[in-house]
Residue, then its C-alpha position, 0 to 999 in steps of 0.5 A: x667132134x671129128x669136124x670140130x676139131x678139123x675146123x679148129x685145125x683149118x682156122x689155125x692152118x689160116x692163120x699161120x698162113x697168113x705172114x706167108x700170104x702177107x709176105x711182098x711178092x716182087x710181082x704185086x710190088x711191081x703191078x701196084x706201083x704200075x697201078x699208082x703211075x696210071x693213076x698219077x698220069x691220069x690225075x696229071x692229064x686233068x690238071x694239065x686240060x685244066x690248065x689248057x682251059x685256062x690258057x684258052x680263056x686267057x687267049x679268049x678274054x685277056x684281063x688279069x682274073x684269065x691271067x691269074x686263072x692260068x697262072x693257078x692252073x700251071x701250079x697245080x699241075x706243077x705238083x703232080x707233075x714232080x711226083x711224075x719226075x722220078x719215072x725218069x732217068x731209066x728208059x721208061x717212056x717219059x725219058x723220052x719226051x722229058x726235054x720237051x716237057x721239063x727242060x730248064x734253065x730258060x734262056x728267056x730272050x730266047x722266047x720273047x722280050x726282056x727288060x731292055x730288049x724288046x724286039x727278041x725272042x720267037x714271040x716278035x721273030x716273024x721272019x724266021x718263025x713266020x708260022x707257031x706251029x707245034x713241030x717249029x716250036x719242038x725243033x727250035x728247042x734246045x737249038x743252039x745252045x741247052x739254054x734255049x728252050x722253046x717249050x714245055x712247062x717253064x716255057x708257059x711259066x715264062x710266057x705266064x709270069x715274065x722275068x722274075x725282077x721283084x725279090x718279094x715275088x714272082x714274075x709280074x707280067x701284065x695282062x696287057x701283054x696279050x691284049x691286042x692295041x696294047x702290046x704289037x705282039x699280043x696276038x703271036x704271044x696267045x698263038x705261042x701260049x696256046x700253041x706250047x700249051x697244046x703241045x704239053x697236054x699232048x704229051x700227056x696224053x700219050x705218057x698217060x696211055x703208056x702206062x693204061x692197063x691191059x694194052x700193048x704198052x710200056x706198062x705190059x713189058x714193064x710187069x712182064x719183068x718184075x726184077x728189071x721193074x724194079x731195078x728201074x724203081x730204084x734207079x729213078x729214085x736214086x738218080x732223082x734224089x742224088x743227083x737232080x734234086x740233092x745236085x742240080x736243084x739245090x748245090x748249084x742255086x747254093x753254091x752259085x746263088x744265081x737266081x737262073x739255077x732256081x727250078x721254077x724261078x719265074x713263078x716261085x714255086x720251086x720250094x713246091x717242086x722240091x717237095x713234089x719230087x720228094x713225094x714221087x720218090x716216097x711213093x716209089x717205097x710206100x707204094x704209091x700215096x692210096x691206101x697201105x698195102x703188103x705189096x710196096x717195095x720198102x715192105x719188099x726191103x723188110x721182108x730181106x733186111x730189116x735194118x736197111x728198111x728202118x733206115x731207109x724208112x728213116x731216111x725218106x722221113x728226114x728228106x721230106x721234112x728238110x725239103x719241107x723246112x727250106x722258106x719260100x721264096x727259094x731265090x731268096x733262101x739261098x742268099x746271104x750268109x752260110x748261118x742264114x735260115x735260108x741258107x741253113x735250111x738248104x745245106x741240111x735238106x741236100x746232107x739229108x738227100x745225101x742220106x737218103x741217095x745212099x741208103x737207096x743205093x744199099x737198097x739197089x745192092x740188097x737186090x743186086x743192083x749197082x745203082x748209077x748216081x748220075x743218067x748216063x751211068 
């Protein structure tokens, strides 16, 4: 009777237990979403030596199936690499290789020909750039101006897809653009396609190690200070969603109606990359994207404000479905009228980011941090 009752009494003090043990620690929030950017990098890693392939295939064997193939392959690697962007903006170890990888609008005469300019760009510029190396193309970007990029991934996108002149569509590029006879800089064309390639796959890689378990790396420091950690999480989420996305992203194109500001304005895959972004910034709260837990950040919320994580909840659920809603192709959405769908669509997406880059900054309070809305800040 006496052990009866002394292991009903066990089983109950485990069952009260249990909240307590459920309760969010803010280091296992921390390690989990460390566990959930290794991932991520490794999954960008493979789509990116996917997209090496298919680039080396096109260089191989120009024709427009290897065209096609590259073209697929730089788009999905697009979308995991937008769930990557919200690791900026906090000193954490894509900051610094980001202008190199992600720098945009392109000054496309900058790279190679444009309608009525042929003989301009890198691409035919023998004379000042006799060689395509890797460390020629990294110091020429930016190099007089922000727009000149000469790397990265809207420089394969350009190199890809060309000019965006069809309002229907992306970039039309032709095959015969890489195929010797057919074009007089084919063959420097490839050497750059390849050349910038490589270099995006190297950078990759080298993200990818920061954030490997059990090394001498960024991700070490990174669980060795789980407040900072967060605050971190928090800055890149805020800055993301207030800033770039809601800011330089949307209001700019809206406001300008430029197709210049658009993201990935070659391809006409931006609606892809707003959504990516959002992704990234949902997987900061929930997280990651694998199976639910008690150690994500918005259980983390709870645990201290319950209203403010109902809200918070609220607010990354109505940004993914207005980011969601805006119709594809975006150069298109934000043209005409203020009442056209498009238009419509893209003004309730950046008041919706506006929703959501407050209740992240009443998050940063809640853990006494004043967020910035802007880098820099």
């Amino acid at each position: 009777m006496a052990r009866s009752l002394f292991a009903v009494l066990a089983v109950l003090g485990c069952i009260a237990a249990s909240p307590a043990q459920q309760r969010p620690d803010a280091r296992a929030v921390v390690q989990r979403h460390a566990d959930h950017c290794e991932r991520l990098h490794r999954e960008l890693e493979g789509r990116a030596t996917a997209l090496q392939k298919a680039v080396q295939a096109l260089v191989e064997r120009p024709a427009p199936a290897t065209l096609q193939a590259a073209r697929t392959a730089w788009a999905e690697a697009r979308l995991v690499y937008g769930q990557v962007e919200v690791l900026r903006f906090h000193g954490g170890p894509i900051d610094a290789v980001e202008p190199l990888l992600n720098a945009w609008p392109v000054d496309e005469v900058y790279i190679d020909y444009v309608v009525g300019r042929r003989e301009r760009g890198l691409v035919s510029d023998r004379t000042r750039l006799p060689v395509l190396a890797g460390a020629a193309l990294e110091h020429r970007n930016g190099l007089g101006g922000e727009t000149n990029i000469s790397v990265g991934w809207h420089a394969i996108e350009f190199l890809l897809w060309g000019q965006d002149l069809d309002a229907a569509g992306p970039g039309r590029r032709p095959h015969t653009d890489f195929v010797d006879g057919a074009d007089p800089d084919a063959a420097r064309r490839r050497q750059y396609l390849a050349v910038v390639t490589d270099l995006l796959v190297g950078h990759v890689r080298d993200l990818t190690r920061q954030w490997a378990p059990g090394a001498d790396n960024f991700r070490r420091r990174y669980e060795a200070n789980p407040d900072d950690a967060i605050r971190r999480m928090l800055t890149g989420a805020v800055i993301l969603t207030a800033f770039e996305l809601s800011g330089e992203r949307l209001a700019v194109p809206f406001e300008t109606r430029d197709q210049e500001q658009e993201h990935s304005c070659f391809s006409d895959t931006t609606c892809a990359d707003l959504v990516a972004n959002q992704i990234g910034i949902e997987a900061i709260f929930r997280g990651g994207l694998g199976e639910p837990s008690h150690h994500d950040l918005l259980l983390l919320v709870r645990s201290r404000d319950a209203e403010l994580a109902d809200h918070l909840a609220a607010c990354l659920d109505a940004a993914t479905r207005a980011l969601r809603a805006i119709p594809a192709p975006f150069d298109q959405a934000f043209l005409g009228a203020d009442d056209a769908p498009g238009r419509k669509a893209i003004a309730a997406a950046i008041a919706a980011l506006d929703q959501q880059g407050e209740a992240i900054a009443l998050t940063g309070r809640l853990f006494g941090f004043e967020l910035p809305l802007q880098p820099g800040r």
